[in-house]
N, C-alpha and C positions, 0 to 999 in steps of 0.2 A: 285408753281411747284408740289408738293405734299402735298393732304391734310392728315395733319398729323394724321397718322391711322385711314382712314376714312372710317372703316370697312363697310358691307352691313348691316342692323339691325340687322337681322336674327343671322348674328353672335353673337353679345352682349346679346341676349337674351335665347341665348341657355348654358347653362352653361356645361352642360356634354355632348360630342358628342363622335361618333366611327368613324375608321379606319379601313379599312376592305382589306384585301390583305393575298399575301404569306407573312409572318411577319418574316423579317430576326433583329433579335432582338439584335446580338451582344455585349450579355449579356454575362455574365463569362461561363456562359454552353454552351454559342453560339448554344442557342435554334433558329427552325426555326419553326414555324407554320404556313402550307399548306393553309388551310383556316381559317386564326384568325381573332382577333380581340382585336384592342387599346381601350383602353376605356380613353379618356382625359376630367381633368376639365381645364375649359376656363380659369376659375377667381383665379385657383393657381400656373398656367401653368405646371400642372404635369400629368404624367399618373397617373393614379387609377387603372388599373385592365390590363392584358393581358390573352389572351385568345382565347376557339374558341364560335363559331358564337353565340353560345347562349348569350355570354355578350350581347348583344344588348338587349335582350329579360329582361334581370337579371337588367340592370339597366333602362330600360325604355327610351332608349334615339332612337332619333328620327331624329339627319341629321347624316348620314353614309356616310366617305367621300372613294373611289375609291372601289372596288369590289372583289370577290371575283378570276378573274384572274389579277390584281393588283399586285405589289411590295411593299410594306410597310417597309421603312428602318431609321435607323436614318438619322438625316440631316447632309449631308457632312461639314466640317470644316476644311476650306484653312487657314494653319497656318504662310503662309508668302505671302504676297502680294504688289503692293504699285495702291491703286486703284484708285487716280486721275488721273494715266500715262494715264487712258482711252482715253484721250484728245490728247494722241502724239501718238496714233496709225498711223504706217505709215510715223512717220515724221524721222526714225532711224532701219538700216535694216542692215546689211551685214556685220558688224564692230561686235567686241566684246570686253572683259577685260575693259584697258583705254580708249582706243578709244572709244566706245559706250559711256563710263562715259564723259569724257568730252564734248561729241555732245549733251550729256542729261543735264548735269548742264549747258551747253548755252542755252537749250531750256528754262529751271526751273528757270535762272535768271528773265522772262519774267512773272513769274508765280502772281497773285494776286488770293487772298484768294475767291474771288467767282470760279475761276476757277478749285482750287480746291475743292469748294462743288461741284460743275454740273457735275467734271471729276469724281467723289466719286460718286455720286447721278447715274451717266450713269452704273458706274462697280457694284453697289449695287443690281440693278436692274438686271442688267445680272447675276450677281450670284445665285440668288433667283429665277429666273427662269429657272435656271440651277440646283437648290439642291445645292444650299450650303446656309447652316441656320449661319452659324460661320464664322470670317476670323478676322486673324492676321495682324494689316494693319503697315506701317511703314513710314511716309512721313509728308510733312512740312505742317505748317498752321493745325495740326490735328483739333483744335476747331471744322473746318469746315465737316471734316469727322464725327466727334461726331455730330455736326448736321443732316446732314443725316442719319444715324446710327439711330437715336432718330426718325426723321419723319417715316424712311420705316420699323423700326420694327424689323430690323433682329440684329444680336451677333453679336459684334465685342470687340476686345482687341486692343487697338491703342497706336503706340504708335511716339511721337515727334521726327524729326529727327533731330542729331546734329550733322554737318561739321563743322570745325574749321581752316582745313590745306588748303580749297580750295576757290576760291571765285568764284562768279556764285551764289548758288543754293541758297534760302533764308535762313536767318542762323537768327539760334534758338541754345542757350547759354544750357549747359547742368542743369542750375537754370528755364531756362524756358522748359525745357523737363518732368525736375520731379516736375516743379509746375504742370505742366499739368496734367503728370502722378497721382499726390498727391490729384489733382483736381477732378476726374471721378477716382479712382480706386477703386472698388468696388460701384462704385454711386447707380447701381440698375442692376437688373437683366440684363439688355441687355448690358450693356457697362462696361469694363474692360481696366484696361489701362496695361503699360511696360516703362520704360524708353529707350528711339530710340539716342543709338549711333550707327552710321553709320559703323566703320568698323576701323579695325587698318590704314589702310592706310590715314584715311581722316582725322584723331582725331589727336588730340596731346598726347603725351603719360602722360602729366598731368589732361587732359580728361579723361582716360584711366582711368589712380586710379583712382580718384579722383569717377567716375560712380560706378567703383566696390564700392566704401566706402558707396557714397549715397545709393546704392543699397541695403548695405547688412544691414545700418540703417534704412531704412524703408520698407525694404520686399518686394521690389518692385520688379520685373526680368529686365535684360538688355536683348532688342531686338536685334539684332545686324549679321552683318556680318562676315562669316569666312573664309578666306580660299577658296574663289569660285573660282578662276581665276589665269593662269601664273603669269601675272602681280603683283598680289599680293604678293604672293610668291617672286616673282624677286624683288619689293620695299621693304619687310620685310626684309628678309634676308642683302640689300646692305644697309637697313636704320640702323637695331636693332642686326645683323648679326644670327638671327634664323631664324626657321622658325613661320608663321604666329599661327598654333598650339601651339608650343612652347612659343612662348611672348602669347599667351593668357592665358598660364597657369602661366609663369611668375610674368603678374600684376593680378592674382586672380582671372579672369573671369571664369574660369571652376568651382570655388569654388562657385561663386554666384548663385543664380537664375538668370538663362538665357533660350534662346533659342535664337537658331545658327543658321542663315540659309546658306543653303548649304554645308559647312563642304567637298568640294569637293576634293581636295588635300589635300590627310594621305599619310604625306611620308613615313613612316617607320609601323612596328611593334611595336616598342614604341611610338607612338603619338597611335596608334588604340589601345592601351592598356590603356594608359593615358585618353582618351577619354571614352574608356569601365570605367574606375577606377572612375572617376565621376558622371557616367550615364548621359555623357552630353544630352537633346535635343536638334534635332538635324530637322530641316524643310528643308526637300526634294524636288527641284525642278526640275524633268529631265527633261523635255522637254526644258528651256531655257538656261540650261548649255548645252544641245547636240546640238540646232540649234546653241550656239554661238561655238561652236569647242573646248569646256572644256572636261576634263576627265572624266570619269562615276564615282560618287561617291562607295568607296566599303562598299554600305549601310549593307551588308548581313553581312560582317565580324565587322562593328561594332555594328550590334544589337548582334550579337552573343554573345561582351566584355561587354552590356548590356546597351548600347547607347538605348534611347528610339527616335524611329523616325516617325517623320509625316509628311503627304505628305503635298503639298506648289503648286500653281502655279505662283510663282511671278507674277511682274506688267504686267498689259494688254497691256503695249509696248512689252515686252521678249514673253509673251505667247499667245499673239489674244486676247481670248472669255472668256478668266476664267473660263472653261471647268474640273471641277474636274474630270470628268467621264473619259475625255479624256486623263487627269494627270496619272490617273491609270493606264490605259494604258500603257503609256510611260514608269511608275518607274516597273511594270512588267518586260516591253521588255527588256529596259536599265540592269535593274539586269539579268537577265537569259539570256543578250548577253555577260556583263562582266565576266559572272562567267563559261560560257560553259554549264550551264543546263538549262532544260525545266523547270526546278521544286526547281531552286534557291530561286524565293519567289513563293507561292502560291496565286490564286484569293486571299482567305481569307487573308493574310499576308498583302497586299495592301488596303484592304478594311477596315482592322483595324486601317492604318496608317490615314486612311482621318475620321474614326470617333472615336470609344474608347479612341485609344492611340493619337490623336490629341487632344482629350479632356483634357488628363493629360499633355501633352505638353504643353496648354495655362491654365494649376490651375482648371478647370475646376471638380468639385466635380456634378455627376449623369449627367452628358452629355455623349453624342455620344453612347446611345446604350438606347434601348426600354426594358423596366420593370417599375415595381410598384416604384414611388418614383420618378422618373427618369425625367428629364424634358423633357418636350414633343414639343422636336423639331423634326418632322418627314417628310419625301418626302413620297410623291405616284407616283408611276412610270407606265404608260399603259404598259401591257408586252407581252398584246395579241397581236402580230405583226408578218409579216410573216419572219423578219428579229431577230426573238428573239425564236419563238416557235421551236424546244419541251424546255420545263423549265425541267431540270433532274437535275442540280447542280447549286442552286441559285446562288451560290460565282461565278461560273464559268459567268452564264447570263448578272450579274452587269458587269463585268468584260467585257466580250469579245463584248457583244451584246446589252447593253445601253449607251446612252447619252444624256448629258443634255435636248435635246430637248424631248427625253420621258414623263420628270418630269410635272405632271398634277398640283400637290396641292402640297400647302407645309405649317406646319406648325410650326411657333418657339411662342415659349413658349406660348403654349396653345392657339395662335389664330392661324385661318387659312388667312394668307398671301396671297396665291394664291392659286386661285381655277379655276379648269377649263382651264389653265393656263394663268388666267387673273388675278392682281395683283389689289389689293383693294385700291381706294383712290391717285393712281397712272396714271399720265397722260403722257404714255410712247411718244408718237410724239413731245408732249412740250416739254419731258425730252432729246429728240431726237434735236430736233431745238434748245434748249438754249447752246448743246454741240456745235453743227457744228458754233454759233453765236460764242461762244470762239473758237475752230478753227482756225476762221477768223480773230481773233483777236491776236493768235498768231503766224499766220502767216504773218498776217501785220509787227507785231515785230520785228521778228525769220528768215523772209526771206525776204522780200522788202527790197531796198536800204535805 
């Protein structure tokens, strides 16, 4: 289905090549250079030099990839997703909280482990040709997502999922979460793992420690749910009698290495303080808590208590296309509707959530931002369009006036993945037909008598 990084030659043999764009760099200075220039080695996947046009000349290099009206930015980084859902696009709409979970863990009792490679392999592909070089994945059978992960090239931090309280969804024992995790974590450049418990409402609360202990004996981060939904809240409270916040800091989860996703319900000013006093991370998904009729998270006030937070598109059931461009969007509007201002967060505010500071969110050391050292995962964006020009505030352009289908080239760790926005060694119609084959297949399952 894909030949495993079956670059063009041309790549493999060019060891140093440029980047050539407005270079929104995202570096501590949050330099922007009008018409720069990246300078990347292929063979140690890092940048070497940033700059203007001259570098070309200064090092002698000779394939220059997008121009000099081009965007040049780091590679976006969706730090919560679950990407095999690809495959149940459509099968689960208008329900939210429980009710969605239960219609989904009927679907996922159905689930075998090719299905979710092809469903990982179909959202992998969409990502990457979207700009995002990174993603935080969260779901069962992970081997299978490390498999794809390893053929197409791109970042991921994966991590096993563990239900215990429900039956349905394939169940993976929290021994075989952090074998896995233990297994790939730190393997190699491209792939990073997490230990994947599900959520207070689906774990048992001897899961519960028991994750935090593993956790904090082998340094691993707990993926995990928090807080996203009524529902939750209504089962914590009549289960453990607090709230979902509160028993996470109860059995120690705030104290660990973690990342939260959603964090959507702070009920008080002491849970936003408790949250600030930790610096929980925290993975941001507006757009699939607002279609389901959840509350806006009060992202603003807890970066403020010094919650670090990154933007998230959850699984491609909750959000379509895996559209980070789109994502921005949404946690812009969503914040500066909750809070009554135009200027709650800023372009740049959101822009740092999908690369720098998602970077430190998944452990990630010289990711999500362009400089000397830095790895060189980077998007080129066409930006000459009549729907984008004049370019006067680059934060603002990304922000109001791109999307994914702009993204021309992209490259993680020093090779270029897609170019032209054709993706190397990759046979998108096959990858297309082996999905709608599973489909069919669980549709025969899932809906025939």
């Amino acid at each position: 289905m894909v030949k495993c990084l079956c670059y063009l030659i041309i790549y493999w043999c060019v060891l140093l090549f440029g980047v050539r764009g407005i270079i929104v760099t995202m570096d501590e200075f949050l330099r922007v250079l009008w018409d720069g220039v990246v300078i990347v080695d292929s063979d140690s996947g890092v940048i070497v030099d940033v700059g203007d046009e001259s570098l070309i000349r200064d090092y002698g290099v000779e394939v220059v990839y997008g121009d000099s009206k081009s965007i040049v930015m780091p590679g976006l980084i969706n730090t919560h997703t679950h990407s095999p859902m690809s495959i149940f696009r459509g099968f689960v709409s208008g329900i939210s909280g429980f009710d969605w979970l239960k219609r989904v863990w009927s679907l996922e009792a159905h689930l075998k482990p090719r299905h979710v490679y092809v469903g990982a392999l179909l959202s992998i592909i969409s990502m990457i040709k979207s700009g995002t070089t990174t993603f935080a994945d969260h779901y069962f059978y992970a081997e299978e997502i490390a498999r794809a992960v390893m053929e197409t090239g791109v970042r991921a931090v994966l991590a096993k999922t563990v239900i215990d309280l429900y039956e349905g969804p394939p169940k993976h024992s929290l021994k075989d979460s952090l074998s896995f995790a233990e297994k790939f974590f730190n393997s190699n450049g491209s792939l990073s793992t997490m230990i994947g418990i599900h959520s207070l409402y689906s774990c048992s609360i001897e899961t519960l420690r028991e994750a935090v202990s593993v956790s904090m004996d082998a340094g691993i981060p707990i993926h995990m749910h928090l807080s996203e939904s009524r529902d939750e809240v209504k089962f914590v409270k009549e289960s453990y009698g607090v709230t979902p916040i509160r028993l996470a800091d109860d059995l120690g989860i705030l104290k660990a290495k973690h990342l939260l996703a959603h964090v959507s319900y702070v009920m008080d000013e002491y849970e936003l303080n408790l949250l600030g006093k930790f610096k929980v991370k925290i993975a941001y998904a507006p757009f699939t808590k607002m279609r389901g009729g959840q509350v806006i998270a009060p992202i603003l006030d807890l970066m403020i208590r010094g919650a670090s937070v990154s933007l998230a598109t959850d699984g491609p059931l909750s959000c379509g296309d895996l559209d980070m461009f789109r994502e921005m969007k949404f946690m812009l509007a969503a914040q500066n509707l909750k809070y009554g201002s135009a200027s709650a967060l800023k372009p740049i505010d959101v822009i740092k959530a999908s690369t720098v500071n998602a970077a430190m969110n998944l452990g990630f050391q010289n990711l999500g931002f362009i400089g000397r050292g830095a790895k060189a995962d980077i998007v080129v964006l066409k930006a000459w369009k009549v729907k984008v020009i004049p370019i006067k505030d680059v934060y603002y352009t990304i922000l109001y006036c791109l999307n994914g289908g702009d993204v021309d080239t992209v490259i993680i760790n020093g090779k270029p993945i897609m170019v032209n926005g054709v993706i190397g060694g990759v046979d998108e119609e096959n990858i297309i037909n082996e999905a709608m084959n599973v489909v069919g297949e669980l549709e025969d399952l899932t809906i025939k008598p």
